[in-house]
C-alpha positions in Angstrom: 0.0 0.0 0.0 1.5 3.3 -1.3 1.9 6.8 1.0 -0.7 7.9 -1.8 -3.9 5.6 0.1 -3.0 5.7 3.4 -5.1 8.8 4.7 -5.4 9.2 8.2 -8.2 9.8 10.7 -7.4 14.2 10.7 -8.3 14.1 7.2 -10.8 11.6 7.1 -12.5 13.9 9.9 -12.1 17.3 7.4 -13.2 15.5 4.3 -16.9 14.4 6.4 -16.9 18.3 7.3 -16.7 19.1 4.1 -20.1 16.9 3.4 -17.8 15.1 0.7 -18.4 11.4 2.1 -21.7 11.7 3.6 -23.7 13.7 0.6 -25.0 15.9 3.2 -23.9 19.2 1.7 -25.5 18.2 -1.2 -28.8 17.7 0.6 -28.5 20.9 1.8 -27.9 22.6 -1.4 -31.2 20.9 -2.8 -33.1 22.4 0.4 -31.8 25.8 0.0 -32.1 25.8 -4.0 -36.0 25.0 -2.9 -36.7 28.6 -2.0 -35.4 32.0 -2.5 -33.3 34.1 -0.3 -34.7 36.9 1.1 -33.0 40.4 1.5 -32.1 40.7 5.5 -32.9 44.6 5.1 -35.6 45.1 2.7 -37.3 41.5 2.3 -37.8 41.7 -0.8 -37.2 38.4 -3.0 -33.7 37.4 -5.3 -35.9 37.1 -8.4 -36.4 41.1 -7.4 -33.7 42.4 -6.3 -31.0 40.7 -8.9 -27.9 38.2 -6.9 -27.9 38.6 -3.1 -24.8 39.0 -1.5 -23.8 35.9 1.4 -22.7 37.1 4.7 -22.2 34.8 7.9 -24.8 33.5 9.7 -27.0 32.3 6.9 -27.7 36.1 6.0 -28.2 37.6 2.5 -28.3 41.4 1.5 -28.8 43.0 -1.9 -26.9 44.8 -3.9 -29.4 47.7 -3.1 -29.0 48.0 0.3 -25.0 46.9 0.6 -24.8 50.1 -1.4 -26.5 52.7 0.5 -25.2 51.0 3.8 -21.5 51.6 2.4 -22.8 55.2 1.0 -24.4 56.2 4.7 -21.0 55.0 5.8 -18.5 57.0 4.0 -20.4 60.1 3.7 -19.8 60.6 7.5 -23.4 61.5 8.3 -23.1 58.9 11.5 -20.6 59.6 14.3 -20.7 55.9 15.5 -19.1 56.8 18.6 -21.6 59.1 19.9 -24.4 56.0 18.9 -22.7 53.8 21.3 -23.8 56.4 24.5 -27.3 57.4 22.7 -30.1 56.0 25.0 -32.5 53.2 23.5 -30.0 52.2 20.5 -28.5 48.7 21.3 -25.7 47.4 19.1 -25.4 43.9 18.9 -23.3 41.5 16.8 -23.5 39.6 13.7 -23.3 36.4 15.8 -26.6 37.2 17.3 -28.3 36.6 14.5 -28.1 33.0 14.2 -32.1 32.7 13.6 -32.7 32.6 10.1 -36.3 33.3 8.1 -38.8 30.3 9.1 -39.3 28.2 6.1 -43.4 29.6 6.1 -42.0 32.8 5.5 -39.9 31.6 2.7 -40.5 31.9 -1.1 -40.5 29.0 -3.2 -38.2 29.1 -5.9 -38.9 29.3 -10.0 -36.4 27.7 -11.7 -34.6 29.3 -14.7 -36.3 28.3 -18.1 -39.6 27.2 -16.6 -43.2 28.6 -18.2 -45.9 29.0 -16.0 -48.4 26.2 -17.0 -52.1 25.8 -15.9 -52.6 24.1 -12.9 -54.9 21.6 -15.0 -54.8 20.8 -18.4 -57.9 21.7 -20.5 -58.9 17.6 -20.6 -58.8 17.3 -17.1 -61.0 20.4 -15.9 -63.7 18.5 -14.7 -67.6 19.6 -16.2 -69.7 21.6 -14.3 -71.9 18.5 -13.9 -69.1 16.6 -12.3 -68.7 19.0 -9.9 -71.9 19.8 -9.3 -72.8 15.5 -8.6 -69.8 15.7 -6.0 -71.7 19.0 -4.2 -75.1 17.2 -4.2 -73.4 14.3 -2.1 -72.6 16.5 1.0 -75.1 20.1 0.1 -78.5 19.3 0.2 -80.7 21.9 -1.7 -79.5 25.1 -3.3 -79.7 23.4 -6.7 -78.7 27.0 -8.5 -75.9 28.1 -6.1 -74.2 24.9 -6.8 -75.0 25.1 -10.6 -73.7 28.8 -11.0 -70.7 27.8 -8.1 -69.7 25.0 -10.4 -69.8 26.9 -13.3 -67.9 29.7 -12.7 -64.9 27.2 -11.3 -64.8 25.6 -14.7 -64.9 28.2 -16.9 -62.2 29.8 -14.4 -60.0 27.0 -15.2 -61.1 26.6 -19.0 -59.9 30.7 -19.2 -56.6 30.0 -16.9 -55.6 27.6 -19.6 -56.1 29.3 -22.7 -54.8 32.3 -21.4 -52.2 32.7 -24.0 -53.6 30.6 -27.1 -55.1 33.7 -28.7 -55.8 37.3 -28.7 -59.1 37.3 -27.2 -58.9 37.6 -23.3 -61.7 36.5 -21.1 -62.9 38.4 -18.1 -62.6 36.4 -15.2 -66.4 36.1 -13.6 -65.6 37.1 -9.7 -69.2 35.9 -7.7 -71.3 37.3 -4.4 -72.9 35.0 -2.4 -75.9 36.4 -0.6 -78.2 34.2 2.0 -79.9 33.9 5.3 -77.6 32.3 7.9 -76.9 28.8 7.7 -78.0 28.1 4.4 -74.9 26.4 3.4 -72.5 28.7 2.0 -69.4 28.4 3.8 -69.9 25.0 3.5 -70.5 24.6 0.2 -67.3 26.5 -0.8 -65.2 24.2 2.1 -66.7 21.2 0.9 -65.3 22.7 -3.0 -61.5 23.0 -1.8 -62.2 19.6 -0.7 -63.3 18.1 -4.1 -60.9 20.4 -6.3 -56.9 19.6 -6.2 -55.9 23.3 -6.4 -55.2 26.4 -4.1 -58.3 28.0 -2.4 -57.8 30.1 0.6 -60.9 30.2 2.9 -60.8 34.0 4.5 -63.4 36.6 6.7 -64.1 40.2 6.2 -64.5 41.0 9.9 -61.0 41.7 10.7 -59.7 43.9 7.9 -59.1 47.2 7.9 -58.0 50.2 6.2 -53.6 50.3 5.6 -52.5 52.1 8.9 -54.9 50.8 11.4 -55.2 47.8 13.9 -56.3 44.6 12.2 -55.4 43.3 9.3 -54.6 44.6 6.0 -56.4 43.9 2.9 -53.5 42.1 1.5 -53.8 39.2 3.9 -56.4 38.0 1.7 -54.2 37.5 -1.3 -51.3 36.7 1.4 -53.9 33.2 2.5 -53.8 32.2 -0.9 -49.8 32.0 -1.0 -49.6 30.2 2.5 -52.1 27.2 0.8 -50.4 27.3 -2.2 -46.5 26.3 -0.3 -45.5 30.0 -1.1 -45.6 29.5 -4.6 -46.2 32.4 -6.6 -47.2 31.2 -9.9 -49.4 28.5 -8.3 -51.4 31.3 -6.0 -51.9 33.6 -9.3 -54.1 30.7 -10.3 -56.5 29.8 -7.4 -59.6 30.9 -5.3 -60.1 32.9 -2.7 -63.3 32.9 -0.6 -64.0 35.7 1.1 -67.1 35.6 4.1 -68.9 38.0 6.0 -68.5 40.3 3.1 -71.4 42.3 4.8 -69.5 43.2 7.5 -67.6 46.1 5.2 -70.9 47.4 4.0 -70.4 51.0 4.6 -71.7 52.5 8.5 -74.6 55.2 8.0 -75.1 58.2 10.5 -71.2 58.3 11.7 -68.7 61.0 12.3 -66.0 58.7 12.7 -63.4 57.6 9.9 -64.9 54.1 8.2 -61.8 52.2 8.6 -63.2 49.2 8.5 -66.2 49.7 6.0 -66.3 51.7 3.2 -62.2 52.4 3.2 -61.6 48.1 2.8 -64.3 48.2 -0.4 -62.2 50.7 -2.1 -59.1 49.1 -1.0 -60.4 45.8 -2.3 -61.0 47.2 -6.5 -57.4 46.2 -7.3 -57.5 43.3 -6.1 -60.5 42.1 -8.0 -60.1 43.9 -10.7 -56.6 42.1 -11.1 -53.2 43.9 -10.4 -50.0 43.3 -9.2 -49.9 43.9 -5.0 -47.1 43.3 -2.8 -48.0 40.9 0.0 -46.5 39.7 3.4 -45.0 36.3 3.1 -46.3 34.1 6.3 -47.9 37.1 8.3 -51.6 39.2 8.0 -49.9 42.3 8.1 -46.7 44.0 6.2 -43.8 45.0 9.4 -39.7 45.4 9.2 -39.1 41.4 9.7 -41.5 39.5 7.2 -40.3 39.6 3.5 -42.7 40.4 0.6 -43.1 39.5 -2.5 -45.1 40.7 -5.5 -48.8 38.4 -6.6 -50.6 39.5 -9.5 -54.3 38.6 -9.1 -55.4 38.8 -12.4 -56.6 35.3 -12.8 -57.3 35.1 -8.9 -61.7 34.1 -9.0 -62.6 36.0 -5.9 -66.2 34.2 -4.1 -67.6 36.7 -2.1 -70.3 35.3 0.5 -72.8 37.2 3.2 -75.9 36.6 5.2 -77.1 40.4 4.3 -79.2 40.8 7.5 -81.9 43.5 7.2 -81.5 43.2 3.2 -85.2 41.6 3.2 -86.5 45.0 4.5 -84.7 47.0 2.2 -86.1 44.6 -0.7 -89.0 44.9 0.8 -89.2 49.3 1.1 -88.6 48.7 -2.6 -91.7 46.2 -3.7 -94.3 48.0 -1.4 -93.1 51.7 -2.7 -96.0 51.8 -5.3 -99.5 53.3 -4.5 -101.3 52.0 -1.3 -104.8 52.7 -3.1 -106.3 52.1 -6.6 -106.2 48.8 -8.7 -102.1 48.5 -8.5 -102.2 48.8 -4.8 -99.2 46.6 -3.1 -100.3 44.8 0.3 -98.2 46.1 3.0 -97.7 42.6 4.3 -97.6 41.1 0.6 -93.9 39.9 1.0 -94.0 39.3 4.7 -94.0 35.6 4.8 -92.2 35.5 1.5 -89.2 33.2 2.2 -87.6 33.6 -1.4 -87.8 37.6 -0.9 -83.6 37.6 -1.5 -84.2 36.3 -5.6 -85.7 39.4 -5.7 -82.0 41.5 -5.3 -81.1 44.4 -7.0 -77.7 46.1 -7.5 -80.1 49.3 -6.2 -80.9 47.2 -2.9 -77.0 46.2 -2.0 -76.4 50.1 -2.8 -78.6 50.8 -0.2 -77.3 48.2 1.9 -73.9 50.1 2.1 -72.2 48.7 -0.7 -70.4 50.9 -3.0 -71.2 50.9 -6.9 -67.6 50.5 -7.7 -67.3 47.4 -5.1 -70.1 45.7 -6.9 -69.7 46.2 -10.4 -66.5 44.2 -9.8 -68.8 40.8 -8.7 -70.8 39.9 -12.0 -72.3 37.3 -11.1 -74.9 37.6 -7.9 -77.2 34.7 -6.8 -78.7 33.5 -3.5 -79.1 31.2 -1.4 -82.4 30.0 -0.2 -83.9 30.1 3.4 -84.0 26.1 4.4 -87.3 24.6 5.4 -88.8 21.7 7.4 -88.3 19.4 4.8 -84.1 20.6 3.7 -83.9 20.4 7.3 -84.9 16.7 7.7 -82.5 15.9 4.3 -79.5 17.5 6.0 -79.9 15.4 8.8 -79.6 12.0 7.3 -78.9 12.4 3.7 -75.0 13.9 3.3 -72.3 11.6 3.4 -71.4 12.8 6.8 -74.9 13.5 7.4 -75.2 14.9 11.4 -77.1 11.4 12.4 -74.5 9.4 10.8 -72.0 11.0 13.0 -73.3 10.1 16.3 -74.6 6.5 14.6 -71.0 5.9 13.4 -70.1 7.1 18.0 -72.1 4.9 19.3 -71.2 2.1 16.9 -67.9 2.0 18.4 -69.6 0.6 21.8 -71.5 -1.9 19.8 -74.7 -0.4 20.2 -77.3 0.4 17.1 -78.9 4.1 16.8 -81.4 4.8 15.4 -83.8 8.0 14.8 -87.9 7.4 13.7 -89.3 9.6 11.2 -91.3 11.7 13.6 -88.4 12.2 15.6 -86.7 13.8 12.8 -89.4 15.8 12.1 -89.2 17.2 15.6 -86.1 18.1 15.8 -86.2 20.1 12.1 -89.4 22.1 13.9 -87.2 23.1 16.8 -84.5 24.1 14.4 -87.0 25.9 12.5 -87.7 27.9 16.2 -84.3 28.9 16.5 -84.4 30.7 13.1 -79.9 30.2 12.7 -80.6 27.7 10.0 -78.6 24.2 9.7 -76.0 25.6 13.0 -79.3 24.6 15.4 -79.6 21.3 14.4 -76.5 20.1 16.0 -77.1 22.2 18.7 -80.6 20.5 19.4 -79.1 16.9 18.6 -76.1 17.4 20.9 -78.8 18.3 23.9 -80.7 15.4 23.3 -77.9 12.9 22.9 -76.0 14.1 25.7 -77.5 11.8 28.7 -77.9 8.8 26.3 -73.9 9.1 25.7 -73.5 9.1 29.3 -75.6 6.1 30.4 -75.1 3.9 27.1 -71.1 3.0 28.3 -72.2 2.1 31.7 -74.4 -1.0 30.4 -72.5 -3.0 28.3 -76.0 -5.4 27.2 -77.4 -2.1 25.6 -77.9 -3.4 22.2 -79.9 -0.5 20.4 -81.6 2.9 20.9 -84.1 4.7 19.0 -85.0 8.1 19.6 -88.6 9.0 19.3 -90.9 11.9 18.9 -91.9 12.2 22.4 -88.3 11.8 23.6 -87.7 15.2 21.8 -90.5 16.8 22.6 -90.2 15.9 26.6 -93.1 13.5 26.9 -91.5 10.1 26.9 -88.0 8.7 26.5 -86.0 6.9 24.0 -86.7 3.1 23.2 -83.7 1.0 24.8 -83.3 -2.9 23.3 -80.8 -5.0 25.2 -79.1 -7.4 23.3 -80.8 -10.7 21.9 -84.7 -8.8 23.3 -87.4 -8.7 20.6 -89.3 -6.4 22.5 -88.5 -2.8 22.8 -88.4 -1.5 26.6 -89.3 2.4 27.4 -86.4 4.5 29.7 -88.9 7.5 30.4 
């Protein structure tokens, strides 16, 4: 054995270091080379800025700011002695900074060369049908929500992917929601992301406000989007946002005070349904010195806007009943009082006097309702959807080996209590979780409990459940 292939144990030691043997720098190279550095001064993104410049500590600077720190330096302006004694400036050293950016707050890197292609190709965009036969399995009801909802995510798509085959550009078709709540319309657009393989950010209204003011911006919208699609940019420009309690920014009559929070986030909100480029936090609501930005454009963003409207019924109403009281053409004052589809009958003119701005609204196309559930919808949601409410406690008490069942009047009671509490599909489980609390109790306690069935009187409080032990053919009563 030559000099030449005898290495020793020091070098052996330096050449693992060096991630030679092991592969590991390598690995760490990939990870890196998955995201882009961010500038440690002004946040802003390599693909921005141009090549960052490495310090220690994992820290990157751009050219930008490398330059006007060496220009603030040499032109004197700072007497860096006198820093050191000024009161509230603490200098600290590079080796403090050992904390780099989290990896939420990190932007996924394009590679060089790469297009931006559709999320889905043009064959695989499924039909509006298709989608629409995957709602009706957990929705009950609200057959034209679901058929415009479906259709506006498809021809989304269909415009997303033909967005550079010819000269003729589509206007994307941004939607409002309006319904009573607990219709279903938060639901229906969670139990969408669900079904669809593609970003959608799920957001509320209630907290934003104007730029300047507590709460959050209006960027933290678009800033949702890039958090569920992994901080990639070009995969956010391409998804859904769904955007509740749009009501809540309807703009305040009879104030003094500044409408931070009303008509101020409408205005704010044009851009970003119109389509422009905005520059958003990366992994935070709000823009501040230590969370980089980057730059979305939300041209082919669909915005879904959804709201329960309360007190939009009397303003439809105002409208209807403003004809004559007297003559042949006379409206009945309490015509449209029991009228519980009075929302189909929504104008532009009514949200307008709602407090919506015309600007606000002429950016949302496409307007439908939901309708106000009844007796019968609220028997259907409680057995029919695949994770119908009764097959939820059914599926409970089949892990003790006992049977549950609920009778048809039963059912029927329970939808006219619901019906009571006038909060749509939310009392249902209320009223459910009230009644099934003492049988949830006492069914683990007798382990010969074989099935239950709740019955009308149970609900109504003139009698109790039937109770079957196991192998007994006929039911016994547990008033």
């Amino acid at each position: 054995m030559s000099e030449k292939d005898i290495i020793n144990d020091t070098e052996i030691e330096e050449v693992k270091d060096a991630g030679v043997l092991t592969g590991e720098s390598g690995r760490e190279d990939d990870k890196k080379e998955e995201y882009e550095k961010v500038c440690f001064i002004c946040h802003r993104p390599e693909s921005v800025t141009g090549k960052m410049i490495d310090l220690p500590n994992h820290i990157s600077v751009c050219p930008d700011c490398m330059q006007k720190s060496f220009d603030v330096m040499n032109s004197g302006q700072i007497d860096f002695s006198q820093l050191m004694n000024m009161p509230g400036v603490q200098v600290f050293n590079m080796s403090d900074l050992e904390k780099t950016i989290p990896k939420k707050q990190k932007i996924k890197k394009k590679k060089e060369g790469e297009e931006r292609k559709p999320i889905l190709d043009i064959r695989d965009i499924p039909a509006p049908h298709k989608i629409k036969a995957k709602l009706d399995d957990f929705v009950v009801g609200q057959e034209h929500a679901k058929k415009a909802i479906s259709v506006a995510v498809y021809n989304h798509y269909k415009r997303v992917a033909t967005d550079t085959m010819d000269d003729i550009e589509i206007e994307k078709s941004n939607m409002l929601m309006i319904g009573p709540t607990g219709c279903g319309k938060t639901y229906l657009v969670k139990t969408l992301a669900k079904l669809l393989d593609v970003p959608l950010a799920i957001t509320d209204a209630t907290s934003l406000t104007e730029a300047g003011y507590i709460g959050d911006d209006i960027e933290s919208v678009v800033s949702k989007l890039l958090a569920a699609a992994d901080n990639d940019v070009e995969k956010a420009e391409q998804g859904i946002i769904f955007i509740d309690e749009i009501d809540k920014i309807a703009k305040k009559k009879n104030t003094n005070q500044r409408d931070v929070s009303g008509e101020s986030v409408q205005q704010g909100m044009l851009k970003l349904l119109e389509g422009s480029e905005v520059e958003v936090p990366v992994g935070a609501n709000s823009k501040n010195a230590m969370v980089p930005l980057t730059t979305v454009n939300t041209k082919n963003i669909l915005f879904i806007c959804g709201g329960a409207f309360p007190d939009l019924d009397g303003i439809i109403k105002e409208r209807l009943t403003k004809q004559a009281t007297i003559g042949f053409n006379a409206e009945l004052k309490d015509k449209y009082d029991k009228d519980k589809k009075i929302l189909e009958k929504v104008t532009i003119e009514d949200l307008r006097n709602f407090g919506m701005i015309p600007e606000f609204l002429g950016r949302l196309p496409i307007v439908f309702t939901l309708e106000g559930l009844d007796e019968d919808m609220m028997v259907k949601i409680l057995k029919e959807p695949k994770n119908a409410i009764l097959k939820q406690y059914q599926k409970l008490l089949a892990l003790d080996e006992v049977k549950l069942e609920f009778n048809e009047e039963s059912l029927r009671a329970i939808a006219r209590k619901a019906m009571e509490k006038d909060t749509g599909a939310r009392a249902l489980r209320a009223i459910i979780e009230e009644f099934m609390l003492d049988i949830m109790y006492e069914i683990p306690k007798d382990d010969n409990i074989g099935q239950v069935v709740i019955t009308r009187e149970y609900i109504e409080g003139t009698g109790g459940p039937i109770i079957m032990l196991r192998g007994q053919e006929v039911p016994r009563l547990n008033g």
